[in-house]
N, CA, C and O atoms as a Tinker XYZ file with bonds, in Angstrom:
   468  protein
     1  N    -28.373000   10.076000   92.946000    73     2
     2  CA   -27.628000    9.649000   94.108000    64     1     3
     3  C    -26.402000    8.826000   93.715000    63     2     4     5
     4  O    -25.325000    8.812000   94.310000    81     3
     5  N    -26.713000    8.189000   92.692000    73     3     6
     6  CA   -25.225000    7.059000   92.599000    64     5     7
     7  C    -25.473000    6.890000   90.479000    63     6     8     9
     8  O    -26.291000    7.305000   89.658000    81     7
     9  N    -24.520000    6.252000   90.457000    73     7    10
    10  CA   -24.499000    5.668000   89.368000    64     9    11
    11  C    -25.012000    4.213000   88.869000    63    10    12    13
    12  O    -25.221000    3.320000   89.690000    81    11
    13  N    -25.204000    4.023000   87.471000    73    11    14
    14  CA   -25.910000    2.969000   87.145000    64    13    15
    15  C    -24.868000    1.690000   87.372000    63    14    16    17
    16  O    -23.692000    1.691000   87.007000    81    15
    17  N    -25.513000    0.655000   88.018000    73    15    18
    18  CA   -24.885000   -0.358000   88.018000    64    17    19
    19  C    -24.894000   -1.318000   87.032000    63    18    20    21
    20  O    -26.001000   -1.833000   86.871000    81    19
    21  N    -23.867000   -1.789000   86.203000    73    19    22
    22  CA   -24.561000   -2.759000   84.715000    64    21    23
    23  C    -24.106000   -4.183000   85.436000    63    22    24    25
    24  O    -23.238000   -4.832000   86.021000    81    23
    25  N    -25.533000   -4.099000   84.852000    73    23    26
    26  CA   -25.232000   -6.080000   84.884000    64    25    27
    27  C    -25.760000   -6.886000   83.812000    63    26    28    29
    28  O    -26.835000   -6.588000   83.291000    81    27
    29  N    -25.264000   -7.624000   83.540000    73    27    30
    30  CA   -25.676000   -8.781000   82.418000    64    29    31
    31  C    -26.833000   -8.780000   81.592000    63    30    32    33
    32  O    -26.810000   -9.064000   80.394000    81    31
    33  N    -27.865000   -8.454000   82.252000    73    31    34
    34  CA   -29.525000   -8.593000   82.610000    64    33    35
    35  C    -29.637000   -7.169000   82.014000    63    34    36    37
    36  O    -30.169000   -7.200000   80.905000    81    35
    37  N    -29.259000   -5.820000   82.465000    73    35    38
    38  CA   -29.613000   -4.506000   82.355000    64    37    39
    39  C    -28.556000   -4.056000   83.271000    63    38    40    41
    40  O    -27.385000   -4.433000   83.268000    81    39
    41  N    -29.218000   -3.040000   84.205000    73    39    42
    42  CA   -28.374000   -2.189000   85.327000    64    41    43
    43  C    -30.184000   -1.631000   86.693000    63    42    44    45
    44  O    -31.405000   -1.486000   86.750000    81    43
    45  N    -29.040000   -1.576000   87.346000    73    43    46
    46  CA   -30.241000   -0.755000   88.488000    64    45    47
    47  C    -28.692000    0.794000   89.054000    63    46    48    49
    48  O    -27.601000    1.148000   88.610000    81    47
    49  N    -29.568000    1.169000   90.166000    73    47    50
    50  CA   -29.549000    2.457000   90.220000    64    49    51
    51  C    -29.964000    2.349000   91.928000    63    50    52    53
    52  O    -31.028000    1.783000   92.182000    81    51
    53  N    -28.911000    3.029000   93.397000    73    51    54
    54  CA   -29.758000    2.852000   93.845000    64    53    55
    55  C    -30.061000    4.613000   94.293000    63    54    56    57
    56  O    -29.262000    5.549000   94.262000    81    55
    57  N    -31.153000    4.604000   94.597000    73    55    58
    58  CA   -31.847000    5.798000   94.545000    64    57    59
    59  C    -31.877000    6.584000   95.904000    63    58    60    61
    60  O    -31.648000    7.791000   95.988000    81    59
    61  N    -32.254000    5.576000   97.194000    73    59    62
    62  CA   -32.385000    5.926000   98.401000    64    61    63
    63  C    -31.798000    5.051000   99.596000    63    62    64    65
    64  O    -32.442000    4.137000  100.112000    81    63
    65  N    -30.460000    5.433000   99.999000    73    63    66
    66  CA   -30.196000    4.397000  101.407000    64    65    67
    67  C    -30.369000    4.954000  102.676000    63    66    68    69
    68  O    -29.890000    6.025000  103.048000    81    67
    69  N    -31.005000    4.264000  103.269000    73    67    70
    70  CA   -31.096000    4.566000  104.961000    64    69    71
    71  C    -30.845000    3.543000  105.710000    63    70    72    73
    72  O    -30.530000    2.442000  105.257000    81    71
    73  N    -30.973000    3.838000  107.046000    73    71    74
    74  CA   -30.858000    2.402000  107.936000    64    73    75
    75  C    -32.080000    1.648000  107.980000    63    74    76    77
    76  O    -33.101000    2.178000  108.416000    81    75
    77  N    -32.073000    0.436000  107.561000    73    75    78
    78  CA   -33.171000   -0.257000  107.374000    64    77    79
    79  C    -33.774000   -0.517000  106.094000    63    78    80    81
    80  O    -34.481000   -1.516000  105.960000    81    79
    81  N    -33.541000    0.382000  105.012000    73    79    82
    82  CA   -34.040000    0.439000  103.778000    64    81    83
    83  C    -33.464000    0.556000  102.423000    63    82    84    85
    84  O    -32.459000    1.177000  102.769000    81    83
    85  N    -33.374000    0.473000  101.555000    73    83    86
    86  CA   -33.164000    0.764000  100.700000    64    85    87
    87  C    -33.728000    0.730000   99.145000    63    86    88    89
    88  O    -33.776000   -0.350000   98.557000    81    87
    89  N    -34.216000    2.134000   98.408000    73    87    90
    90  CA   -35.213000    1.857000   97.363000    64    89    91
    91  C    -33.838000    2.259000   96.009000    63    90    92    93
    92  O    -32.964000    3.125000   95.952000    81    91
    93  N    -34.306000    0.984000   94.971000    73    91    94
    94  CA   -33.565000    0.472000   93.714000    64    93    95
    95  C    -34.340000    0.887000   92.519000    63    94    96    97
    96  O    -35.528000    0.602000   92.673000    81    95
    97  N    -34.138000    1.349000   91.601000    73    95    98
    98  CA   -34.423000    1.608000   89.982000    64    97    99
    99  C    -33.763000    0.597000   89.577000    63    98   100   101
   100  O    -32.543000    0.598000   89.739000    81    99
   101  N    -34.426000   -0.532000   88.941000    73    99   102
   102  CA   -33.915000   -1.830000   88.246000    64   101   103
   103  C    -34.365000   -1.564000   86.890000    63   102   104   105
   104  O    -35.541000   -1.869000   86.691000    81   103
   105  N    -33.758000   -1.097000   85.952000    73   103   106
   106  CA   -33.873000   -1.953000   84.212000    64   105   107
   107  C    -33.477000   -3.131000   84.017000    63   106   108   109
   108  O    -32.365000   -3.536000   84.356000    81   107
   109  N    -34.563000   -3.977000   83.306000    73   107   110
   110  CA   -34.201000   -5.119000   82.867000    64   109   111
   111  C    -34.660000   -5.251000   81.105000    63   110   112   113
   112  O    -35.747000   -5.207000   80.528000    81   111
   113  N    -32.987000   -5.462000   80.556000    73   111   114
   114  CA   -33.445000   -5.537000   79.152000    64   113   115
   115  C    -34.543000   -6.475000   78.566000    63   114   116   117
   116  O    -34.808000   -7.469000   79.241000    81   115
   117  N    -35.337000   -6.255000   77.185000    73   115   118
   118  CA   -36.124000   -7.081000   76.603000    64   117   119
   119  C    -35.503000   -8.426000   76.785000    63   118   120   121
   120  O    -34.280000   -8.559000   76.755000    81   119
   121  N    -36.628000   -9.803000   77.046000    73   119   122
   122  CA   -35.985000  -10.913000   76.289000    64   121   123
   123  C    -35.025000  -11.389000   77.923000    63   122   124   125
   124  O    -34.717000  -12.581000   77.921000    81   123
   125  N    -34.644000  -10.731000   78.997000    73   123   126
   126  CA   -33.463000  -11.038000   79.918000    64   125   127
   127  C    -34.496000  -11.334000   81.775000    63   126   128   129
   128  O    -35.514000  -10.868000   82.287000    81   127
   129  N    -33.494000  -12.294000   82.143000    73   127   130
   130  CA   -33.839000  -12.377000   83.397000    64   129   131
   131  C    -32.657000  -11.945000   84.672000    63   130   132   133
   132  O    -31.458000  -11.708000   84.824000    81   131
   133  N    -33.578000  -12.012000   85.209000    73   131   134
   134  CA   -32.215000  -12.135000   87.163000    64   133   135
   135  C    -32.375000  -13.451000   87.618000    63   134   136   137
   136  O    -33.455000  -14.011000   87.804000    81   135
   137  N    -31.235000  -13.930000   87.794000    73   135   138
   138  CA   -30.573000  -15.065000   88.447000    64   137   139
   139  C    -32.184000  -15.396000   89.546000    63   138   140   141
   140  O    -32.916000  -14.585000   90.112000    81   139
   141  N    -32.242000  -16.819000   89.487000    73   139   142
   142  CA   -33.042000  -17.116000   90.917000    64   141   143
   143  C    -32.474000  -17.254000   92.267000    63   142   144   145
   144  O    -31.750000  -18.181000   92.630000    81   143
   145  N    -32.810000  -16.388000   92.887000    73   143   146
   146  CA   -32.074000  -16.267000   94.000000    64   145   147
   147  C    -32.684000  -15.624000   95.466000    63   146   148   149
   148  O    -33.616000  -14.831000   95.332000    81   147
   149  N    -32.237000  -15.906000   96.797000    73   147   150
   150  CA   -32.546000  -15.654000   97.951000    64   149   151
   151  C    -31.956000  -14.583000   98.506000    63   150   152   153
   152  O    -31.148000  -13.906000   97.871000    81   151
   153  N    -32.325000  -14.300000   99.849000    73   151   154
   154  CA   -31.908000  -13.119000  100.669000    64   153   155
   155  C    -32.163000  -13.557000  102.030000    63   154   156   157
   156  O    -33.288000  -13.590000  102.529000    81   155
   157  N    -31.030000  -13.911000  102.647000    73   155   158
   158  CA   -30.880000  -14.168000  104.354000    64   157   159
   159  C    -31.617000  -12.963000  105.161000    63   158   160   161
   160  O    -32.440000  -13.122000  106.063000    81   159
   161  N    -31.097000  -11.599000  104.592000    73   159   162
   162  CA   -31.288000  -10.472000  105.863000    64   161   163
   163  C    -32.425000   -9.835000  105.579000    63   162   164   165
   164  O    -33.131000   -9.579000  106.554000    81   163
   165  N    -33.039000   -9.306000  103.899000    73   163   166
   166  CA   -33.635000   -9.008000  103.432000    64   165   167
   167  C    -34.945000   -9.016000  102.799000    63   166   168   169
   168  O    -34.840000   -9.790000  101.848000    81   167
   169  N    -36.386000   -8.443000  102.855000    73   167   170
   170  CA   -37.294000   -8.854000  102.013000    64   169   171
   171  C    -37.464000   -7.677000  100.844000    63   170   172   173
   172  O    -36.787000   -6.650000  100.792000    81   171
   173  N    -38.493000   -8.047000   99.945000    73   171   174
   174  CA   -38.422000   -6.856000   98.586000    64   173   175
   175  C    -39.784000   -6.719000   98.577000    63   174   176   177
   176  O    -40.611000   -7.526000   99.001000    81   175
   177  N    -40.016000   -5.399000   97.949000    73   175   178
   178  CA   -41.279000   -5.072000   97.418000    64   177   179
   179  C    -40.882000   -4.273000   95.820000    63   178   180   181
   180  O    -40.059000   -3.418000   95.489000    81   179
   181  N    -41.565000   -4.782000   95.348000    73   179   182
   182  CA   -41.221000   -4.420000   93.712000    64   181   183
   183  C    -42.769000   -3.578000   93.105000    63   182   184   185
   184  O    -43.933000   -3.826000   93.420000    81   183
   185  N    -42.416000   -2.893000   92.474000    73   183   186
   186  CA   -43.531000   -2.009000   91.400000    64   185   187
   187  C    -43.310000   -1.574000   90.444000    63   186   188   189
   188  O    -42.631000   -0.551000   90.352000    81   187
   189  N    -43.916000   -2.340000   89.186000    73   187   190
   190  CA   -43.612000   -1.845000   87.760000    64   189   191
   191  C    -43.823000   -0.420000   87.092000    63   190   192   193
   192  O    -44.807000    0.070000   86.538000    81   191
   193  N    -43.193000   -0.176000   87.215000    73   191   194
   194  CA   -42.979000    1.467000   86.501000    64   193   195
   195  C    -43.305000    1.739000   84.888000    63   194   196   197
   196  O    -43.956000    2.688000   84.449000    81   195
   197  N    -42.662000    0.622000   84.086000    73   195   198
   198  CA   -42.355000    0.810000   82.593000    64   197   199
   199  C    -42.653000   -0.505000   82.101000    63   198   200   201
   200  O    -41.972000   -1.235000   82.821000    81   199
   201  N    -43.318000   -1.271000   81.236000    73   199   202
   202  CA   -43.366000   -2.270000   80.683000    64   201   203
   203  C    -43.771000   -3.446000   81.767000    63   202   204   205
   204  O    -43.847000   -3.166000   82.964000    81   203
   205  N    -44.038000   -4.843000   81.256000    73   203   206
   206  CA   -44.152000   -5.932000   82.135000    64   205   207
   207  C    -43.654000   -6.922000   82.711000    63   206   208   209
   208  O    -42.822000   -7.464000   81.982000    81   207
   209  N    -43.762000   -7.358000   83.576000    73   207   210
   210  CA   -42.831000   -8.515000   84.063000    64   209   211
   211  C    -43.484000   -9.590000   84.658000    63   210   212   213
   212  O    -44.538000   -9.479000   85.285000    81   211
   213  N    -42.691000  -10.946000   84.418000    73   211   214
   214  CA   -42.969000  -11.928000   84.982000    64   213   215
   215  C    -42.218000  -12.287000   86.422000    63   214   216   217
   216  O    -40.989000  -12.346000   86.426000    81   215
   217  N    -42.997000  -12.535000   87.690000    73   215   218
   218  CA   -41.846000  -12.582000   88.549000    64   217   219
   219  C    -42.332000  -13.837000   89.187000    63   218   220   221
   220  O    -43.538000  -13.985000   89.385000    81   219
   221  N    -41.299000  -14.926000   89.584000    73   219   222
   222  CA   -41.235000  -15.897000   90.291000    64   221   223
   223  C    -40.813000  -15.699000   91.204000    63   222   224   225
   224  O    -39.727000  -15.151000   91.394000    81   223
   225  N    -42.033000  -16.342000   92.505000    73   223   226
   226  CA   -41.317000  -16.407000   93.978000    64   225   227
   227  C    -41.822000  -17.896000   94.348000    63   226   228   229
   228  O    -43.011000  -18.214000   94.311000    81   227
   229  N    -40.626000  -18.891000   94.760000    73   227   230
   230  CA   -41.059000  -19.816000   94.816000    64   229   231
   231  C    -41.361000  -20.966000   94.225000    63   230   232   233
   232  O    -40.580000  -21.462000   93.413000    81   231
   233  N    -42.600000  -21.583000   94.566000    73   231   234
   234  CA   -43.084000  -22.184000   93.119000    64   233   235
   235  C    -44.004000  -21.355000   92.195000    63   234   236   237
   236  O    -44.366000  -21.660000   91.059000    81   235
   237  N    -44.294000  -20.310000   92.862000    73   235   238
   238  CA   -45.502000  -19.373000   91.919000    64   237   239
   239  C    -45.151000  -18.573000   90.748000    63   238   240   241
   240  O    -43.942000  -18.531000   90.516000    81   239
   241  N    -45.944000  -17.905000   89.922000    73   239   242
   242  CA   -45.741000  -17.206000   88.926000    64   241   243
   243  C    -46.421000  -15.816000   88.421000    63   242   244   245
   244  O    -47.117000  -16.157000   87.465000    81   243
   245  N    -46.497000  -15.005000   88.529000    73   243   246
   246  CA   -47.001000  -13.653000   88.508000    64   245   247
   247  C    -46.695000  -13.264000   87.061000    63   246   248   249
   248  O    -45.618000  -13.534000   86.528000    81   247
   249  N    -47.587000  -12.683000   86.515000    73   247   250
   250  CA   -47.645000  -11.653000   85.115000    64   249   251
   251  C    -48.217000  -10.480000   86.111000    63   250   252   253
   252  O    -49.205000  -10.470000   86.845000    81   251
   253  N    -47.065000   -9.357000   85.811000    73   251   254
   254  CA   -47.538000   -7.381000   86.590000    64   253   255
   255  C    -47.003000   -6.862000   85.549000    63   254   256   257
   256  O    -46.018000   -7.345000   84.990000    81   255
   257  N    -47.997000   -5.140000   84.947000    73   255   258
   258  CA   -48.313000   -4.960000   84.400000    64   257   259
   259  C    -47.396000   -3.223000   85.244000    63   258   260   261
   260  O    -47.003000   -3.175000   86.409000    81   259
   261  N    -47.303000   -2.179000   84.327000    73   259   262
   262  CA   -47.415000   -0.653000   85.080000    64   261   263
   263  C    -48.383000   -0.798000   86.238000    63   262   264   265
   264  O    -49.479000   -1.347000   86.125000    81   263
   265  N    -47.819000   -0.167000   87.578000    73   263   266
   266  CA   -48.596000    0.132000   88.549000    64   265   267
   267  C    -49.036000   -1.105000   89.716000    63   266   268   269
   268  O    -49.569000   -0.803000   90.784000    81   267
   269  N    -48.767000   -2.322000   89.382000    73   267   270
   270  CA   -48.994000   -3.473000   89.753000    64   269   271
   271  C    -47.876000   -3.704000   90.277000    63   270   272   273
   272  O    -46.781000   -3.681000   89.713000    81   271
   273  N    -48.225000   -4.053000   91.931000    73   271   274
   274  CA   -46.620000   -4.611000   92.363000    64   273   275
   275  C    -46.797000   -5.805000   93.324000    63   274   276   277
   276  O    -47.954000   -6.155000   93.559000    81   275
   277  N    -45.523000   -6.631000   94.051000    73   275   278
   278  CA   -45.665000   -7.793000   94.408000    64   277   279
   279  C    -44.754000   -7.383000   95.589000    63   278   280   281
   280  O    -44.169000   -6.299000   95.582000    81   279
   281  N    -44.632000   -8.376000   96.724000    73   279   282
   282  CA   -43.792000   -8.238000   98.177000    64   281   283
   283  C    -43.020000   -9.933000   97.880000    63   282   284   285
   284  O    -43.511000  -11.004000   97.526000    81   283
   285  N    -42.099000   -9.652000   98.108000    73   283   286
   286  CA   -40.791000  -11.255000   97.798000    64   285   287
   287  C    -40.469000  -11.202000   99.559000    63   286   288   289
   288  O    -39.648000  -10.373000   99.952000    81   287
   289  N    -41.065000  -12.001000  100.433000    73   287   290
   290  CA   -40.600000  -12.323000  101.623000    64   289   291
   291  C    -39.437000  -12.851000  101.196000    63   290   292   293
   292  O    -39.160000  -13.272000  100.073000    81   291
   293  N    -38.375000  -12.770000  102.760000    73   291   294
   294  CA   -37.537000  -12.889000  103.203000    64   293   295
   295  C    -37.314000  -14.467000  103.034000    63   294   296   297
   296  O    -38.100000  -15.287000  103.510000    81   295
   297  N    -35.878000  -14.900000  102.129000    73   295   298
   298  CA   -35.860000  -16.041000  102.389000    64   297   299
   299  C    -35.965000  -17.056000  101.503000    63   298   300   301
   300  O    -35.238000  -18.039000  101.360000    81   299
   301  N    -37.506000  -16.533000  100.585000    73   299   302
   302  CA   -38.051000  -16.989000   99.691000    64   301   303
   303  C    -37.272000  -16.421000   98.056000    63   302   304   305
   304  O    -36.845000  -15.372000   97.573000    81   303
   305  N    -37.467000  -18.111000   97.591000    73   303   306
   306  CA   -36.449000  -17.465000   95.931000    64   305   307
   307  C    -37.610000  -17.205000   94.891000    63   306   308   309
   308  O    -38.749000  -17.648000   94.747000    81   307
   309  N    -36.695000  -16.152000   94.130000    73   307   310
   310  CA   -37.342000  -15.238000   93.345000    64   309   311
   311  C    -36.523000  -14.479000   92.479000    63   310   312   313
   312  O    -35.414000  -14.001000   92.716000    81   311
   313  N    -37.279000  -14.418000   91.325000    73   311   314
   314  CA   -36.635000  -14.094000   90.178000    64   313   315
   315  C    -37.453000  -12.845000   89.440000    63   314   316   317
   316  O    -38.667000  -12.692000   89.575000    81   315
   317  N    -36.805000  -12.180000   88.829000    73   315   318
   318  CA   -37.717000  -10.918000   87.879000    64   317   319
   319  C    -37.536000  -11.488000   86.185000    63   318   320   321
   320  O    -36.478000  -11.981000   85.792000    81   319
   321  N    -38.268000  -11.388000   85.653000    73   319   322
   322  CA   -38.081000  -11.492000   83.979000    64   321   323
   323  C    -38.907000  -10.302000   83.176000    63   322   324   325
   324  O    -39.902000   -9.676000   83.540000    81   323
   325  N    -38.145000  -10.214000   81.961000    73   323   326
   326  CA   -38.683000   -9.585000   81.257000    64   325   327
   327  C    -38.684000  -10.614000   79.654000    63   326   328   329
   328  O    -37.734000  -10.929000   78.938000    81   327
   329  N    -39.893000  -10.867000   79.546000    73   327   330
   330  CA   -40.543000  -11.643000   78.306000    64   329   331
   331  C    -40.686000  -11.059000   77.337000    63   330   332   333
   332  O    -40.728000  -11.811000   76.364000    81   331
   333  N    -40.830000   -9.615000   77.012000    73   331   334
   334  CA   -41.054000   -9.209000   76.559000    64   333   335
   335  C    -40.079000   -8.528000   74.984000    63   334   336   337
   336  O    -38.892000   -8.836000   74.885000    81   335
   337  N    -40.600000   -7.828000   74.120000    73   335   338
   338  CA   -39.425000   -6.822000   73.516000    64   337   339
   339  C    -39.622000   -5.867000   73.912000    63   338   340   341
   340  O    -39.852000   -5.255000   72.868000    81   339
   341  N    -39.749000   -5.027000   74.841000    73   339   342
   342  CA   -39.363000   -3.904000   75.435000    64   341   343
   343  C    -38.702000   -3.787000   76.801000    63   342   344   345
   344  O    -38.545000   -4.833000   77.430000    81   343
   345  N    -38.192000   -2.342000   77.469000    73   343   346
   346  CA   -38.172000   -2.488000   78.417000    64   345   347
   347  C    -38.657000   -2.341000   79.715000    63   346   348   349
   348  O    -39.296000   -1.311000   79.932000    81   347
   349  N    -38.516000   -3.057000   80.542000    73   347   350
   350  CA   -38.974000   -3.255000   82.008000    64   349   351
   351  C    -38.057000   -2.550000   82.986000    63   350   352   353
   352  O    -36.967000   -3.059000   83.248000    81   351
   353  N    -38.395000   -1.529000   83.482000    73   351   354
   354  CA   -38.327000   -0.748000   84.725000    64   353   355
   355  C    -39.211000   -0.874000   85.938000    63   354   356   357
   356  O    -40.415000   -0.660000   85.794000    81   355
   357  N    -38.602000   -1.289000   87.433000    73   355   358
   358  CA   -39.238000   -1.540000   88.896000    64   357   359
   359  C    -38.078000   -0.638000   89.348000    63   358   360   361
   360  O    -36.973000   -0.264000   88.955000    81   359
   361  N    -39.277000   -0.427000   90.822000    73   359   362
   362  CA   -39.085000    0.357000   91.974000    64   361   363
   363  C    -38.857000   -0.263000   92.596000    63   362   364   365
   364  O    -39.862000   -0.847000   93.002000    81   363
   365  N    -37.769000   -0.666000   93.141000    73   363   366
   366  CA   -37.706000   -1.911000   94.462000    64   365   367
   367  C    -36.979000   -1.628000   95.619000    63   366   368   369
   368  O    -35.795000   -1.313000   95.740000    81   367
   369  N    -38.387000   -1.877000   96.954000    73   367   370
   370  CA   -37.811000   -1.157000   98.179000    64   369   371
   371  C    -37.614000   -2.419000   98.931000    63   370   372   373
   372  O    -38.451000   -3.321000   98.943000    81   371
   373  N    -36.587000   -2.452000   99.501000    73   371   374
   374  CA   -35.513000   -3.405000  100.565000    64   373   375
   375  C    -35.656000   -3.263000  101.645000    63   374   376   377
   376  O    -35.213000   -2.249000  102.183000    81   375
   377  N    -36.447000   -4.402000  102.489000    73   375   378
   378  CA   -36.476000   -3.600000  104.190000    64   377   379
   379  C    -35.770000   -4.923000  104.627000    63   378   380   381
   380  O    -36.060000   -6.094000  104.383000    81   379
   381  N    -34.494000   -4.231000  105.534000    73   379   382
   382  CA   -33.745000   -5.223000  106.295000    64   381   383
   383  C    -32.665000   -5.077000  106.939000    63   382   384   385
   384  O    -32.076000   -4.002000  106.828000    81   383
   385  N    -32.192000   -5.984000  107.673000    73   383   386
   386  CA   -30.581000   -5.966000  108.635000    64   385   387
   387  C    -29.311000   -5.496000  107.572000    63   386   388   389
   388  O    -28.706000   -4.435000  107.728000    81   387
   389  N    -29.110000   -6.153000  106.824000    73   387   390
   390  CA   -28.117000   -5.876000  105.837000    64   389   391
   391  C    -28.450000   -5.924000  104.415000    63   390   392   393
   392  O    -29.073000   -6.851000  103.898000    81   391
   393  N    -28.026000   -4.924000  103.821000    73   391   394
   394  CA   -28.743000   -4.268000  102.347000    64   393   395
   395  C    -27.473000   -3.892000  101.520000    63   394   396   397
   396  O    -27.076000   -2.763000  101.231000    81   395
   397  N    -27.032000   -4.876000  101.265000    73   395   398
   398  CA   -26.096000   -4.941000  100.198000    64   397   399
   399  C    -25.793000   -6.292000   99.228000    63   398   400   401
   400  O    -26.165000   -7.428000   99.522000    81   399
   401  N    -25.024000   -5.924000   97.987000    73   399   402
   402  CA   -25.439000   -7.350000   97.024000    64   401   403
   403  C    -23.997000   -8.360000   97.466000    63   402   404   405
   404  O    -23.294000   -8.908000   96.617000    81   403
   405  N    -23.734000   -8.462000   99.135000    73   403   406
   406  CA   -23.175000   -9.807000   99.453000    64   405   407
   407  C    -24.468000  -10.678000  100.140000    63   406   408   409
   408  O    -24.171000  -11.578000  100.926000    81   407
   409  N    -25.973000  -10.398000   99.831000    73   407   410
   410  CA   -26.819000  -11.218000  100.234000    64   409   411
   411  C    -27.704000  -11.355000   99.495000    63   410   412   413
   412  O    -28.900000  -11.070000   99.554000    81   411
   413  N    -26.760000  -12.050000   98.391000    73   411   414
   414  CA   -27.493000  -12.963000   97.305000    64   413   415
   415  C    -26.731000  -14.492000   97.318000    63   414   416   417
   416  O    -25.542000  -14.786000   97.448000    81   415
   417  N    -27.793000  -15.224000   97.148000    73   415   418
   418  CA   -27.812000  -17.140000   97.004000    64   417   419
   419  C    -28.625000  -17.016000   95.573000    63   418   420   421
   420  O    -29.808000  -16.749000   95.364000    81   419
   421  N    -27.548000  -17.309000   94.674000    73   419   422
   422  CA   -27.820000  -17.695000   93.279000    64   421   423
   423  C    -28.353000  -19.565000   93.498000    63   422   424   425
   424  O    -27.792000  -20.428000   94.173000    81   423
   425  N    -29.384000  -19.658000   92.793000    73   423   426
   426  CA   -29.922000  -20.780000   92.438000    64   425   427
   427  C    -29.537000  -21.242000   91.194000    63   426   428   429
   428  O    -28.974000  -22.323000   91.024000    81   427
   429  N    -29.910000  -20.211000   90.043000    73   427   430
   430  CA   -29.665000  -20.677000   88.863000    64   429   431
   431  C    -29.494000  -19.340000   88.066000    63   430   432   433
   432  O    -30.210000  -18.351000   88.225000    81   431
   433  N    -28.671000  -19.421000   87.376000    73   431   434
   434  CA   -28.571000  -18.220000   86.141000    64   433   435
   435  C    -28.139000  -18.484000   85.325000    63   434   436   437
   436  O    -27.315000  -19.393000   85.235000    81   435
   437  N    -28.588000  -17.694000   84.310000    73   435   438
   438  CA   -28.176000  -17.737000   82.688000    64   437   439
   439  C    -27.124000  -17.501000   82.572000    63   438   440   441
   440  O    -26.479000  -18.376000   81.992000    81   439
   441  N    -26.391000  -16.317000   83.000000    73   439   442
   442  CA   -24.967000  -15.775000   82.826000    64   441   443
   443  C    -23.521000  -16.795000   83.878000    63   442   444   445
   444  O    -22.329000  -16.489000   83.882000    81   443
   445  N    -23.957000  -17.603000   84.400000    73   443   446
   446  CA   -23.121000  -18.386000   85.045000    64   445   447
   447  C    -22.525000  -18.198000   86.328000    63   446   448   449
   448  O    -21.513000  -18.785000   86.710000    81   447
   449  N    -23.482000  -16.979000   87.284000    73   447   450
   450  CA   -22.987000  -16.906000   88.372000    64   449   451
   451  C    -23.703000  -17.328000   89.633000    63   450   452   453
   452  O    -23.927000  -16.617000   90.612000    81   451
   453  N    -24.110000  -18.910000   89.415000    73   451   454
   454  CA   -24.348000  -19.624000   90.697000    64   453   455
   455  C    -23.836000  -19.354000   92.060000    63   454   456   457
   456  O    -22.615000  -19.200000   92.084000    81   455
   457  N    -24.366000  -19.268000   93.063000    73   455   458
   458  CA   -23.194000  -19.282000   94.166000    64   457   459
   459  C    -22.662000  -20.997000   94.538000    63   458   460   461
   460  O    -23.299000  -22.051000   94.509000    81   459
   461  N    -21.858000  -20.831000   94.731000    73   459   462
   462  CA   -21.261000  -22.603000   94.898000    64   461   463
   463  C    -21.186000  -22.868000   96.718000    63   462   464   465
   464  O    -20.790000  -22.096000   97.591000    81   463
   465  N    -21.866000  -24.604000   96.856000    73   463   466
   466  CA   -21.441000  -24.342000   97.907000    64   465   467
   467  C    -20.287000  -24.568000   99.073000    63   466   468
   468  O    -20.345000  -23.938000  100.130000    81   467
């Protein structure tokens, strides 16, 4: 459907847009994370496809494995990591009002793109 998007971290891919939805192919290189960050319009559901990940929502902490997946309510910050040396591939489906990446609130990132306020 589209092309790979690179980012810092890896690249995603998005796979399926409709009204209301949208499902993402996220690679995340060995060793790399995603920014901690929120979503006003949006919630996520994520499922590991390839390798493992650590994902923070909140104050909590999750280790998922292939086949193992998690739901990131709306609102709530959350981060994906990959700890690992290999790579980490998720399925991540988007249900919401507006589904595009102007509804991200950076908390903290490695690569330096906080949102300011």
């Amino acid at each position: 459907m589209s092309k790979n998007i690179n980012k810092p971290w890896g690249w995603y891919e998005n796979l399926n847009i409709q009204e209301g939805y949208l499902v993402k192919k996220i690679f995340v290189k060995p060793n790399s994370k995603l920014s901690l960050q929120s979503h006003k319009f949006r919630s996520e559901h994520w499922v590991v496809v390839q390798g493992s990940a650590r994902i923070v929502i909140d104050e909590n902490s999750y280790d998922l494995g292939i086949n193992e997946s998690i739901y990131v309510p709306l609102g709530s910050k959350h981060r994906i990591e990959n700890t690992s040396d290999k790579d980490l591939i998720l399925i991540e489906v988007q249900i919401g009002d507006k589904l595009d990446e102007e509804d991200i609130y950076r908390y903290e990132d490695i690569y330096g793109r906080e949102t300011k306020l």
